[in-house]
C-alpha positions as CSV (number, residue, x, y, z in Angstrom):
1,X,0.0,0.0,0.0
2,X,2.6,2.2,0.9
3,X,4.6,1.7,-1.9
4,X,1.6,2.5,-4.1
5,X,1.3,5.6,-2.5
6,X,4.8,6.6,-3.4
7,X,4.6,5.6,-7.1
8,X,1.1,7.5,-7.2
9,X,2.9,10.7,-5.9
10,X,5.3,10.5,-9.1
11,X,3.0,9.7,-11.5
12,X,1.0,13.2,-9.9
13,X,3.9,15.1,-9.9
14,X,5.4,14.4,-13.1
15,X,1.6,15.4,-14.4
16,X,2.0,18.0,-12.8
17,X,5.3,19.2,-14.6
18,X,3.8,18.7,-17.8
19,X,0.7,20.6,-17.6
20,X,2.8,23.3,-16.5
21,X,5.2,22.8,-19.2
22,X,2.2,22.9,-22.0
23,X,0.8,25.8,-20.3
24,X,4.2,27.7,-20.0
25,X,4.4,27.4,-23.9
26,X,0.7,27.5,-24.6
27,X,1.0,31.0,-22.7
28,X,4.2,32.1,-24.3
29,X,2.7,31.1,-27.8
30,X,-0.6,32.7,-27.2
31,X,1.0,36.1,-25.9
32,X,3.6,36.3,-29.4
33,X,6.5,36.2,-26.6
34,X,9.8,35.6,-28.5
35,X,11.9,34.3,-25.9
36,X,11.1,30.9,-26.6
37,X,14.4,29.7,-25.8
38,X,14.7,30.8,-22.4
39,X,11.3,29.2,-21.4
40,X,12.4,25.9,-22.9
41,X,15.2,26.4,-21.3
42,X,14.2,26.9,-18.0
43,X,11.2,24.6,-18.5
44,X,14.2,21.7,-19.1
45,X,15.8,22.8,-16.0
46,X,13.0,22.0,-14.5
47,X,12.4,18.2,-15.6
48,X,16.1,17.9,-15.3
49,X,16.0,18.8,-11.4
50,X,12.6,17.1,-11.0
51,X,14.1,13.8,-12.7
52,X,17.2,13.6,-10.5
53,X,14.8,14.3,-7.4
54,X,12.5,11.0,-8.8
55,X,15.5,9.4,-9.1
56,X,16.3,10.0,-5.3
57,X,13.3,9.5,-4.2
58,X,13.5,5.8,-5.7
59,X,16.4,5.0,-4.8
60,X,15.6,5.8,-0.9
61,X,12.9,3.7,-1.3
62,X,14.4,0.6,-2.7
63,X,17.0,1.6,0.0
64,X,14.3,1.8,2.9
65,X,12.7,-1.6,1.8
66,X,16.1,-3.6,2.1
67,X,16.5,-2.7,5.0
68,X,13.3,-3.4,6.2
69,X,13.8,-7.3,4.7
70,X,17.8,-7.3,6.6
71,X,15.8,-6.2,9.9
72,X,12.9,-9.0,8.9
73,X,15.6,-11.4,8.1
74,X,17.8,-11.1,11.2
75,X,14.8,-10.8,13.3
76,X,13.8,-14.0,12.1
77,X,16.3,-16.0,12.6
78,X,16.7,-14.5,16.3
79,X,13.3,-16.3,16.9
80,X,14.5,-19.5,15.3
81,X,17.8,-18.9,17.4
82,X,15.3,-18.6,20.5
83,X,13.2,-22.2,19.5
84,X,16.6,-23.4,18.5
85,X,17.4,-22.9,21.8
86,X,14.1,-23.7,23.8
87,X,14.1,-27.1,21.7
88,X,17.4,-28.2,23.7
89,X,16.7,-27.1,27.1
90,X,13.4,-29.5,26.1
91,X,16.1,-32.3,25.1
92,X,18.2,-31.4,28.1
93,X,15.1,-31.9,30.6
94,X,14.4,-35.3,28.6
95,X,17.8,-36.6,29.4
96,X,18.0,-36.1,32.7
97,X,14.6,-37.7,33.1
98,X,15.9,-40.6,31.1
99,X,19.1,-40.9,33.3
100,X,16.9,-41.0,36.2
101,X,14.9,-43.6,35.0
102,X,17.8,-45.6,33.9
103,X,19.0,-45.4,37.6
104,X,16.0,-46.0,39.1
105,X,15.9,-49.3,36.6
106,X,19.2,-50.1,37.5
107,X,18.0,-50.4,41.5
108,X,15.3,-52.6,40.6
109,X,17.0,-54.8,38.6
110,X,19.5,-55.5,41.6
């Protein structure tokens, strides 16, 4: 969901960048202006900052969600450290009641 969010934020903004774009030159044509150049110009400034700032923006992302799956990952395997480690005090507990029982066995039997 989250990441949805994100990608739906660029594909806004970047909308957003082009309407203003077409309306810079729709303006500029509709008012004879003849400094074309500096408004494409600046208006490829613009997508050029904007595009490095997407750029950014994903890569702190993709950045964010590994290490989200390294924290998942090595929280994981403390809980299977933590059964890992239950599991022998379990076996520990057995043996001791299985040495017992061999005693007791070995008291009967004399």
């Amino acid at each position: 969901m989250k990441q949805d969010r994100w990608k739906l934020y660029l594909k806004v903004s970047w909308g957003a960048v082009i309407a203003l774009l077409a309306f810079s030159l729709l303006v500029g044509w509709m008012g004879g202006s003849d400094s074309w150049n500096s408004m494409l110009a600046g208006s490829v400034w613009i997508i050029i900052n904007f595009g490095i700032l997407t750029l950014l923006i994903i890569i702190a992302v993709r950045i964010k969600e590994w290490i989200e799956g390294q924290v998942a990952n090595v929280a994981e395997q403390k809980g299977a450290g933590a059964e890992l480690q239950m599991l022998r005090q379990s076996v520990e507990r057995i043996e001791a009641k299985v040495d017992r029982i061999e005693k007791v066995l070995d008291g009967i039997s004399e």
